[in-house]
C-alpha positions, -999 to 999 in steps of 0.1 A, spaced: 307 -510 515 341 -523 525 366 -504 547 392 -526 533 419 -512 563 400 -529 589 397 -569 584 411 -574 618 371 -576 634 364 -581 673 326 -571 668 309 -581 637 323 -613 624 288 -633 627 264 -621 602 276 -639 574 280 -667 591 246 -674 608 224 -653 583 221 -658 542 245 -637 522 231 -603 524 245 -583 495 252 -556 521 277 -560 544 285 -560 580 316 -588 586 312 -617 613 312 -618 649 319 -658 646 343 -678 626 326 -688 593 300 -711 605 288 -740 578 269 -726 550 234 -732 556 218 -720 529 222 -741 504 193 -758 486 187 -793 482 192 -804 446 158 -796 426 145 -826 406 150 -828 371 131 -812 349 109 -839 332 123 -846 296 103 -836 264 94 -864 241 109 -862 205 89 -869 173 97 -908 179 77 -908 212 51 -887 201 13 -899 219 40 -914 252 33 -898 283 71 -886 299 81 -904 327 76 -879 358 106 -864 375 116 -882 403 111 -858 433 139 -841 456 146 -860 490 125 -854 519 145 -837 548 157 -867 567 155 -853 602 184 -840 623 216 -855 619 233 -878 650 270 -865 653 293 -892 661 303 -893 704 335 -873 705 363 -891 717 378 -884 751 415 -879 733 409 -852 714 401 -832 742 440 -823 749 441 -784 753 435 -768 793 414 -741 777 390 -730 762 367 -754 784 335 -772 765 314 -753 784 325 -719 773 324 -728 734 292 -738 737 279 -708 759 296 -686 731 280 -705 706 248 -700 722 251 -661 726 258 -661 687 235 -690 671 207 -692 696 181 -672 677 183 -700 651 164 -724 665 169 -751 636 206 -750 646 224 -776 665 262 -785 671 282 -805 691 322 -797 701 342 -824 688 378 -814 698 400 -792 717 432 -797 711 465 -783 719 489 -771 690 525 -765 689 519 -727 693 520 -717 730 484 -713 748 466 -714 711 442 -742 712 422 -755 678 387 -759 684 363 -784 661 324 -782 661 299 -799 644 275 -777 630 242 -791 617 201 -784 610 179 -798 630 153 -799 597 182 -823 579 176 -796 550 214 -794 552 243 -816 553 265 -811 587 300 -797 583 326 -784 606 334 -753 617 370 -746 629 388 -720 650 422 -712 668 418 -700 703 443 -675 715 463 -672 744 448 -640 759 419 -657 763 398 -632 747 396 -639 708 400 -663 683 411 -667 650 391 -681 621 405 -671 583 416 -639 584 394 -624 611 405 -618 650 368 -619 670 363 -614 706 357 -646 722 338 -654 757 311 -669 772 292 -633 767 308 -623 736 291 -588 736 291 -575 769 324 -552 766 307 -535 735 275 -530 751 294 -511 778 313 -493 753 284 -478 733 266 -472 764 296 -449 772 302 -434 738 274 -437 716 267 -402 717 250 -394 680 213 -383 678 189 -407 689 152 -418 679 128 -442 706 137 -438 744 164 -426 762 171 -452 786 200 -480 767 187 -508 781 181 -523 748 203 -498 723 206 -503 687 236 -483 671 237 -478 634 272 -476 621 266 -456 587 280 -435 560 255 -411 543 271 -419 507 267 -454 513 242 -474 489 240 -499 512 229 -476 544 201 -456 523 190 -492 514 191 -497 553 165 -470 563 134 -486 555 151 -514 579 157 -486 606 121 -469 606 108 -503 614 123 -509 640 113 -473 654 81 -478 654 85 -520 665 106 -510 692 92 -482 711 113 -485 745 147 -491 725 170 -460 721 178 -461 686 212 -443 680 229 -429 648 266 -431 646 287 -415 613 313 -434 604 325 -416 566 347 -438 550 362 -409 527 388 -433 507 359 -441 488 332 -417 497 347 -381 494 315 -363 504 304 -383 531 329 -367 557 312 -335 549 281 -348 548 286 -364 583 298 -329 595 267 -313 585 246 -338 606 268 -333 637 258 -299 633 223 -302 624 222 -323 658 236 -292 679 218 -271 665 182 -287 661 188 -316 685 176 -350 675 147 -344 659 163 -322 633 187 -349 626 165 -376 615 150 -350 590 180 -337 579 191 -375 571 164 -387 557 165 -360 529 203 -367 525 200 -404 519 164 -394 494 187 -371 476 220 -393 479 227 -387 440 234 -354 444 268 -363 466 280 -378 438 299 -344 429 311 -314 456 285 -290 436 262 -315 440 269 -324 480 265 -282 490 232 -284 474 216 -316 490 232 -307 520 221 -270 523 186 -282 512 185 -311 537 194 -284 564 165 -263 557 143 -289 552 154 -302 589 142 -263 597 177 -243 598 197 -221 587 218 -236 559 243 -208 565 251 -212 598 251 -250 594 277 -248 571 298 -227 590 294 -251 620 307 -280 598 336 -260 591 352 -258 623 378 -281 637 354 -295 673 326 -309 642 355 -328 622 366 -339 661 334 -352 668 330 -373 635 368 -385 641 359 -399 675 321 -412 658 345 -429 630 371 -445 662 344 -457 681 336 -477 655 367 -489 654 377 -495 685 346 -518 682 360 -535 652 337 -520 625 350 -529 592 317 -523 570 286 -500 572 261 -501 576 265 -523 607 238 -522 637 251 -527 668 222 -544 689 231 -541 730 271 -548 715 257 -574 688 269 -566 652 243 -578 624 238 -562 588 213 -534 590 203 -547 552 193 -584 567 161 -590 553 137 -577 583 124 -606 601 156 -621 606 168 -590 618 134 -587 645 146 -624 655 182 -609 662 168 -583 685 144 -606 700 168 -627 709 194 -609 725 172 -585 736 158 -622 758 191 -628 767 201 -592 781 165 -599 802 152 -565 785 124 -554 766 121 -534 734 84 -533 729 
């Protein structure tokens, strides 16, 4: 789901861009790379003979092109190279840290050049598949003169040789929800989610997974209600702040789980006491006193800061899984997602499993 107040996004702006359309969400960490998933043409269906060619064989469908290889980009030319900053070298290291777990994709920088605009440089890359499934195309960006973002469409994204290093820091600091796997944040993965959400119950089954895949990673919840269009899911993430004081981690996951099972239910405020007081007991408490913890003004604190954390970090959409600072769709289909974690999880120089 959409929090359509924040499409400014210095954290998340790569999914989209380097996985398939997901249905689900999470924005981009990277200016809109080339679309890559587009098929090639499928041959033509062979034709049916009419009544005049009745006994004729049809002639067969010619078949689609074989994948040509990887495509040869053209030697960029020394003159387009006109703009101090960024250098090649740190496009292409920020490339890396985004696109390196696709191992079919290639690029080359092509330009660099200054614009009238002080200290914003435009950037041109050559994007391609190694496989030559796809046709190359170019990606473009505007560097900015802080030297810490860019701007592709509408989206500011944090820019940088590592790109994900000040969000890593940041969750290490302030991740703070309940946690499932171990307790040292070497390699942290921080769900960003709203218990109303369709898109973060569909995310669960993603989320156990990687509990059980990732035994050494410290697997963190983080609410981020996004009331405008949820109205029970601030109380809902008010009740699981409490759940977790009162029952610790554990009780949490327990709760949650029978929250997102019974998700329907939050439809109406009748509907949200009920599944919520039921998902307390079921987590092993008091329903009582758990309500009358979510009452009180340090709970809706707590979520408050949970919701600006997010942020601060430039979440625009849940549910959005922050891996060691990394933003990627909790809802990517689940081997991509392992390939994500794998990979940055290689480049951190930690382990997971």
């Amino acid at each position: 789901m959409i929090r359509p107040s924040y499409r400014l996004f210095s954290a998340v702006a790569l999914i989209a861009l380097f996985v398939p359309a997901l249905g689900a969400v999470a924005q981009q960490h990277v200016p809109p790379a080339p679309d890559n998933t587009t098929a090639e043409p499928s041959a033509p269906a062979p034709q049916q003979p009419d009544s005049s060619q009745a006994g004729q064989q049809p002639e067969a469908a010619p078949s689609a092109p074989a994948p040509s290889g990887p495509p040869v980009f053209p030697t960029p030319d020394p003159a387009n190279f006109t703009a101090p900053a960024p250098t090649k070298e740190v496009v292409n290291a920020f490339l890396q840290n985004n696109w390196g777990y696709d191992a079919d994709r290639m690029w080359q920088v092509q330009a660099i050049l200054k614009t009238p605009a002080e200290g914003v440089s435009k950037v041109v890359v050559l994007v391609g598949d190694k496989t030559g499934k796809q046709k190359p195309q170019v990606l473009a960006f505007f560097y900015l003169p802080d030297g810490k973002h860019i701007m592709s469409g509408d989206d500011i994204i944090t820019f940088g040789a590592t790109p994900f290093t000040d969000a890593r820091q940041q969750l290490q600091q302030h991740a703070n929800g309940p946690y499932r796997g171990a307790a040292p944040k070497e390699l942290e993965l921080v769900e960003f989610a709203d218990f109303q959400c369709p898109h973060c119950k569909e995310a669960q089954a993603n989320m156990d997974k990687l509990v059980t895949d990732y035994p050494k990673a410290r697997i963190v919840f983080q609410n981020f209600p996004i009331a405008t269009i949820h109205p029970q899911a601030m109380l809902a993430a008010e009740y699981g702040n409490c759940v977790t004081k009162l029952g610790g981690s554990a009780a949490f996951f327990k709760f949650a789980a029978s929250v997102f099972d019974g998700q329907d239910g939050l439809a109406t405020a009748d509907g949200a006491a009920l599944t919520l007081n039921s998902a307390a007991t079921k987590a092993g408490l008091d329903p009582a006193k758990v309500s009358a913890c979510a009452a009180t003004p340090e709970v809706k604190a707590d979520v408050e800061a949970s919701v600006q954390l997010g942020k601060d970090l430039g979440v625009a959409e849940v549910p959005t899984l922050m891996v060691n600072g990394r933003p990627v769709s909790a809802t990517a289909p689940y081997d991509l997602l392992k390939k994500i974690i794998d990979y940055q999880a290689k480049s951190d120089g930690v382990s997971g499993q």
